[in-house]
C-alpha positions as CSV (number, residue, x, y, z in Angstrom):
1,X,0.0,0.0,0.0
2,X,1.4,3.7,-1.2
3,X,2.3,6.5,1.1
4,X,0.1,8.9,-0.2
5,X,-2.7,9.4,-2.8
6,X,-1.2,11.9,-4.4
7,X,2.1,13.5,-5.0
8,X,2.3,17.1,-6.6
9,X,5.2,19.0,-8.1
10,X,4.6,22.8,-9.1
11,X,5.4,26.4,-7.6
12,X,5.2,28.1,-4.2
13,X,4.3,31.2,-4.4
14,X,2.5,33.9,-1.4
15,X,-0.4,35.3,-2.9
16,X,-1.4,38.9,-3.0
17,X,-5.2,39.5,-4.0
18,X,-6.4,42.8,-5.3
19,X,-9.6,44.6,-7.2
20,X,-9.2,46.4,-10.3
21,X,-10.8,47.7,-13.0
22,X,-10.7,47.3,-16.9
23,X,-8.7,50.2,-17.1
24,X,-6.5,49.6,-14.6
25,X,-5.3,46.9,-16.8
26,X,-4.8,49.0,-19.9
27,X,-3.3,52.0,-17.6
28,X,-0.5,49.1,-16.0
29,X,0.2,47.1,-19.7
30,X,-1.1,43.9,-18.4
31,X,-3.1,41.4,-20.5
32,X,-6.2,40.4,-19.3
33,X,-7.2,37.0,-17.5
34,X,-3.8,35.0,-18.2
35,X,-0.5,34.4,-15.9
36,X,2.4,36.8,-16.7
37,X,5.8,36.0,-15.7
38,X,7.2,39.3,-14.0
39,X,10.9,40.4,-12.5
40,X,10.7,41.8,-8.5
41,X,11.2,45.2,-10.3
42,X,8.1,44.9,-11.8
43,X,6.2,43.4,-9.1
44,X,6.9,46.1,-7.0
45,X,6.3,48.6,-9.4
46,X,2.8,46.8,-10.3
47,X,2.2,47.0,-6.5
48,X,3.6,50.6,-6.0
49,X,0.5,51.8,-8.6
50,X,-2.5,49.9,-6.6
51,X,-0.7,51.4,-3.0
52,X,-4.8,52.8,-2.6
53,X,-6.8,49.9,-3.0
54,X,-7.1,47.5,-0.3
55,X,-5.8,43.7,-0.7
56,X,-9.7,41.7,-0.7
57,X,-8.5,38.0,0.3
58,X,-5.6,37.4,3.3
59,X,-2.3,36.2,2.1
60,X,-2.5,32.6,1.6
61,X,0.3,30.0,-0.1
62,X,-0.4,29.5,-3.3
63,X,0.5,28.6,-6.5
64,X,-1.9,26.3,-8.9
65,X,-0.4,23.2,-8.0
66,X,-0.2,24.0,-4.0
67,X,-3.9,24.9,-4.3
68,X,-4.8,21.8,-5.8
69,X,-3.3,20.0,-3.1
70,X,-4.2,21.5,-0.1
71,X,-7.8,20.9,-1.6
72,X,-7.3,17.4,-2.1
73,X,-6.1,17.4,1.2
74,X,-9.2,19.1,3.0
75,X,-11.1,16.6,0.9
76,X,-9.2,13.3,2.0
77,X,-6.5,12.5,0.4
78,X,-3.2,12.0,2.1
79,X,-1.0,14.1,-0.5
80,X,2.5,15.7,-0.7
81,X,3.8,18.4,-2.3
82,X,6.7,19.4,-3.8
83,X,8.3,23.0,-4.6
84,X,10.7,25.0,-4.0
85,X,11.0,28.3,-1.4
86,X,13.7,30.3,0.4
87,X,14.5,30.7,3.7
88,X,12.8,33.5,4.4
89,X,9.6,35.1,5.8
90,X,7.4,34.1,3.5
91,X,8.8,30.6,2.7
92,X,8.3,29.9,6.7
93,X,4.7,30.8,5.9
94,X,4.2,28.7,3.0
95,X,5.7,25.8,4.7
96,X,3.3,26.3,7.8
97,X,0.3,26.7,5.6
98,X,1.0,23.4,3.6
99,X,1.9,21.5,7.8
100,X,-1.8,22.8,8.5
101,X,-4.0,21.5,5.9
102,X,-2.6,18.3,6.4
103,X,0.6,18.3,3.3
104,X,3.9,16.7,3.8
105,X,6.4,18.6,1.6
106,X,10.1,19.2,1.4
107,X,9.6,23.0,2.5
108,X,10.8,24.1,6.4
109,X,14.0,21.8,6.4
110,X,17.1,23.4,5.2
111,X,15.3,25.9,2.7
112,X,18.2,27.9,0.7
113,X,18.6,31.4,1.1
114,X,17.2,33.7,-1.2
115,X,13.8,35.4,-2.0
116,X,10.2,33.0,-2.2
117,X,8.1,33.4,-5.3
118,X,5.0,35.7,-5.3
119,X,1.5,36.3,-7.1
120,X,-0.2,39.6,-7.8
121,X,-3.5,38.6,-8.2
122,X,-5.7,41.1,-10.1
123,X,-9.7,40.6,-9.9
124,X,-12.0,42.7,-12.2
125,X,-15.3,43.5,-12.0
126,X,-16.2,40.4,-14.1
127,X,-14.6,38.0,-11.5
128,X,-11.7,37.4,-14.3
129,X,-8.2,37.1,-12.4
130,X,-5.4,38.5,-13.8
131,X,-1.8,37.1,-12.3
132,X,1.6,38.7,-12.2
133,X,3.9,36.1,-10.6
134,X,7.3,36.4,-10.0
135,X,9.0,32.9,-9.4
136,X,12.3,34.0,-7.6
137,X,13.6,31.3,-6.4
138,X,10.6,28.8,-7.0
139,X,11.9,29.2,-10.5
140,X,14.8,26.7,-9.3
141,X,12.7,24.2,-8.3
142,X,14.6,20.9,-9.5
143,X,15.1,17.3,-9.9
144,X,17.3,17.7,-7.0
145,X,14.0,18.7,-4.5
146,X,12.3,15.7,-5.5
147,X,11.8,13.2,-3.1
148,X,11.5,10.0,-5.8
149,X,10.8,7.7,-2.8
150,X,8.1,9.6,-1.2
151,X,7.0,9.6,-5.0
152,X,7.1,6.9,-6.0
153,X,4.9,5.8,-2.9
154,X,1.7,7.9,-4.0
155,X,-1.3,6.5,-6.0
156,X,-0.7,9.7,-8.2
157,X,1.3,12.0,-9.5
158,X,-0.1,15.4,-10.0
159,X,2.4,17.7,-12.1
160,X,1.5,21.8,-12.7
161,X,1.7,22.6,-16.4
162,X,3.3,25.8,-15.2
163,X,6.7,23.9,-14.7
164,X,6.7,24.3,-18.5
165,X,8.4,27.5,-18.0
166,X,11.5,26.4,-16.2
167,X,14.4,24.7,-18.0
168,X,14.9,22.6,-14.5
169,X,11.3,22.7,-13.5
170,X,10.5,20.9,-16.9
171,X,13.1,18.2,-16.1
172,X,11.4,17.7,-12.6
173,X,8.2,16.8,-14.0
174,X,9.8,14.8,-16.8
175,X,11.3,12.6,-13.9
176,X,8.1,12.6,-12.0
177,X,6.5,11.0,-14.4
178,X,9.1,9.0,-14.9
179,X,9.4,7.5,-11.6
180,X,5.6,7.3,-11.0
181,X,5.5,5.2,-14.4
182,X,8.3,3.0,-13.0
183,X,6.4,2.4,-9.5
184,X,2.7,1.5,-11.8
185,X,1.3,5.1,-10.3
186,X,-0.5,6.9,-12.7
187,X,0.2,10.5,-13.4
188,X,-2.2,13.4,-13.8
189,X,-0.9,16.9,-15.4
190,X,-3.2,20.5,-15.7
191,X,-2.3,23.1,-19.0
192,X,-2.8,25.7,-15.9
193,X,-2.9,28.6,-18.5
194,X,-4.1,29.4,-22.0
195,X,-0.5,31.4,-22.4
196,X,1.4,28.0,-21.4
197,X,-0.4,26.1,-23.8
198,X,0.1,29.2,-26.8
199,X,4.2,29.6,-25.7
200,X,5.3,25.8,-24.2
201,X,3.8,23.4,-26.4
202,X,6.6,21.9,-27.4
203,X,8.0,21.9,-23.5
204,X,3.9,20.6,-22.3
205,X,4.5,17.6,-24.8
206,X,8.3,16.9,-23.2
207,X,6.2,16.4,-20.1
208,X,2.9,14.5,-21.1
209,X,5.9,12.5,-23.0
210,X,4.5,9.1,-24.1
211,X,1.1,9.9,-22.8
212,X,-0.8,10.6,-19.6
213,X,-3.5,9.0,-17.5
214,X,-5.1,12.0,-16.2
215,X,-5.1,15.8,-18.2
216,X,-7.2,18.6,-16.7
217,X,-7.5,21.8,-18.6
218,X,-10.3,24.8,-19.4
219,X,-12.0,25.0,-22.4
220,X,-9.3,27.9,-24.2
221,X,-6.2,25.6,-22.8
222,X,-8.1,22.8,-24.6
223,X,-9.1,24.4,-28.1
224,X,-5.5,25.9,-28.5
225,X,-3.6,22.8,-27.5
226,X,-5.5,20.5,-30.0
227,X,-5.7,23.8,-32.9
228,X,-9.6,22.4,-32.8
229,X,-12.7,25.0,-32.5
230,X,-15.5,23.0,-30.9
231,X,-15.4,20.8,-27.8
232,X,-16.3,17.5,-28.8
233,X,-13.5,18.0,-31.6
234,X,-10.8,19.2,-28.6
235,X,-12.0,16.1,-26.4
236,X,-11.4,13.7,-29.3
237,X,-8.0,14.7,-29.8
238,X,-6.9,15.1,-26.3
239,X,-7.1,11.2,-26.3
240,X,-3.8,11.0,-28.0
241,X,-1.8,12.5,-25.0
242,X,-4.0,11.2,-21.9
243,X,-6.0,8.2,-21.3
244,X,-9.0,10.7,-19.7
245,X,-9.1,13.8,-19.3
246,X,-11.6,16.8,-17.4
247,X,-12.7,20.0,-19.4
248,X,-13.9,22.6,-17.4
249,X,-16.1,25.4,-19.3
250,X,-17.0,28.0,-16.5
251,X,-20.6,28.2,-16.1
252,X,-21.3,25.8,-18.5
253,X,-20.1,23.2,-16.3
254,X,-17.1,20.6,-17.4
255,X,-16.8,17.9,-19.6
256,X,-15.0,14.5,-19.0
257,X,-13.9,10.9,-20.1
258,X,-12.8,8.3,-18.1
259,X,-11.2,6.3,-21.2
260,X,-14.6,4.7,-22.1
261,X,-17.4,6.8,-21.3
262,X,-18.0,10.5,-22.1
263,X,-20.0,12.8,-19.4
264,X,-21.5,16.2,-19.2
265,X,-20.9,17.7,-15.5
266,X,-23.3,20.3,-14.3
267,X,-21.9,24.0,-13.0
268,X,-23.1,25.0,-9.6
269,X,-25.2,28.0,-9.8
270,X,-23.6,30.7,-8.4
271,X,-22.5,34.3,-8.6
272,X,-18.9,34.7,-9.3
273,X,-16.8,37.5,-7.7
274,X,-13.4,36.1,-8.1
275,X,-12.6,33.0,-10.6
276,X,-8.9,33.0,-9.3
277,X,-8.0,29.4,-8.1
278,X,-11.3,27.8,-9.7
279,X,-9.5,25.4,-12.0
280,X,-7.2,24.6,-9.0
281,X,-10.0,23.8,-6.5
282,X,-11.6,22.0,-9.7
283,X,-8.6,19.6,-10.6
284,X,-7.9,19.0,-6.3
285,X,-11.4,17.8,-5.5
286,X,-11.9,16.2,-8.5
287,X,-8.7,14.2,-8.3
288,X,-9.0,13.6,-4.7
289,X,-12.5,11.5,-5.2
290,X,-11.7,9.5,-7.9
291,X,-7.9,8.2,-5.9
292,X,-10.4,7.3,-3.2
293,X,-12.4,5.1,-5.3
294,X,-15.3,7.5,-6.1
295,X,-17.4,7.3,-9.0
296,X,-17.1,10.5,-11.7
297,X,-20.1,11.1,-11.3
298,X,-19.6,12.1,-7.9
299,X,-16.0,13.6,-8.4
300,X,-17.4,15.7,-11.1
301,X,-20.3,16.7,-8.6
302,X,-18.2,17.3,-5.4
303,X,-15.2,19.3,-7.9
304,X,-18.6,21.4,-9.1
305,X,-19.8,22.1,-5.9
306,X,-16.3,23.2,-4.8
307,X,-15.2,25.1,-7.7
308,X,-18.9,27.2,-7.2
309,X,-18.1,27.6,-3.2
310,X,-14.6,29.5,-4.7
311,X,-15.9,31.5,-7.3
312,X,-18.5,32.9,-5.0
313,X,-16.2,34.4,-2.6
314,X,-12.6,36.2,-2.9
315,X,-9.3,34.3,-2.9
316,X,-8.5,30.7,-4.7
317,X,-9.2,28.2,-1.3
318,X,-11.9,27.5,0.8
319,X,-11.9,27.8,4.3
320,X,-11.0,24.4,6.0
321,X,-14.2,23.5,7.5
322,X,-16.0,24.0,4.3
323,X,-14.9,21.3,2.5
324,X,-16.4,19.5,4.9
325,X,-19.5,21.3,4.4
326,X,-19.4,20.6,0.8
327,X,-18.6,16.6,1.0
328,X,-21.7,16.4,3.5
329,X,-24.1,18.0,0.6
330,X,-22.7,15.7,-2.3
331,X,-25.3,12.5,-3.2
């Protein structure tokens, strides 16, 4: 029997959560609803402009993959994570938020010096999140911070598509999949971002390599990656790199196939504020489910239901004690 139910690998970054307008946007040079990769210079310059508005959601670790996790964990599943952060303020903070929601990591023992990553989180009006990130040292992360035996001991591997971006990240997930391949794990990996799947195609497919089992991605990530323009097209051709795969399509609810049977999953009806972490909380409930032997149906139910409960509220997790909450409405 495995250590864990799932293993992740991705970035560790603090997050910093703020409302904007439209213009705000335009007036700062930033594109609308993707991830940009920024310098500290930047950042601070980015932050030095919004100095009047107020930050809407406490600082929290983040990162798409961390999120992910932490809800997998909240929903049951014994999970580790690995990253990379500095020993510094914030990388103490990370490492304590990943202890409390339950997630063994390599963080908090002998992190090296130097500055951990952060997000600038921009939320507009139409609950779009806009993300400045600066890596720092996250950017490092390695094969050298991955513990193969801890992964090799988990049901699944769960690798960020942002690692795309980092010559030494991309290696990391490369050997993640290896070794979970070598143990007979299965290995799950999200696009995370339409502007990884337009800029790192060629670095996504080093990664998915001969194929994976699991491949969660939105609707955009899914259209570009395939070059299809319908759905049912995108889903077709997704089956060449992943035995299954999840589709989400914002209030239209998500898509999936479990490598036989196609299914249509219904979006909670809510009213979104802030769709930051969505996909995240999405993928982490989802993925938890099914590693516990629940049906789709219900993972695509409970991942719904939790993916609505973010949207509705600011900042990308949930409060610990609603996850249970959510499980105890779920069929």
């Amino acid at each position: 029997m495995n250590n864990y139910q799932i293993f992740g690998l991705g970035a560790a970054l603090v997050d910093t959560e703020i409302e904007v307008n439209d213009q705000d946007l335009v007036d700062m040079n930033i594109d609308k609803g993707i991830m940009s990769l920024v310098d500290d210079a930047r950042l601070h310059e980015a932050l030095d402009q919004l100095n009047d508005r107020g930050t809407v959601a406490s600082r929290a670790s983040g990162g798409s993959g961390c999120n992910s996790i932490i809800a997998a964990s909240y929903f049951g599943a014994k999970s580790y994570y690995c990253c990379q952060v500095a020993d510094d303020e914030n990388g103490a903070f990370f490492a304590a938020d990943l202890r409390a929601a339950g997630v063994d990591s390599n963080t908090g023992i002998n992190d090296p010096a130097g500055t951990t990553g952060r997000c600038l989180v921009l939320i507009t009006p139409d609950a779009e999140r806009t993300m400045n990130t600066c890596l720092a040292i996250s950017e490092t992360l390695s094969v050298a911070e991955l513990d193969e035996s801890a992964a090799a001991s988990a049901d699944w591997a769960y690798i960020e598509g942002y690692q795309v971006t980092s010559a030494t990240g991309r290696k990391a997930a490369i050997r993640l999949r290896e070794v979970a391949r070598a143990a007979g794990n299965k290995v799950a990996l999200s696009l995370s971002d339409p502007a990884m799947v337009q800029f790192f195609r060629e670095g996504m497919l080093q990664i998915i390599g001969d194929g994976v089992d699991l491949l969660f991605c939105n609707e955009q990530e899914a259209l570009q990656f395939t070059n299809t323009d319908n759905i049912d097209a995108a889903g077709k051709a997704l089956r060449e790199f992943s035995t299954a795969y999840v589709i989400t399509r914002g209030a239209n609810g998500a898509v999936s196939f479990d490598g036989k049977v196609e299914r249509s999953h219904a979006a909670s009806k809510v009213k979104a504020i802030d769709t930051n972490g969505a996909g995240d909380m999405f993928a982490g409930a989802f993925l938890a489910a099914i590693c516990q032997g629940k049906s789709w149906e219900y993972a695509g139910e409970l991942a719904s239901t939790a993916s609505g409960a973010v949207v509705s509220q600011f900042g990308p997790r949930l409060k610990p004690e609603q996850h249970a909450a959510i499980t105890a409405t779920i069929s």
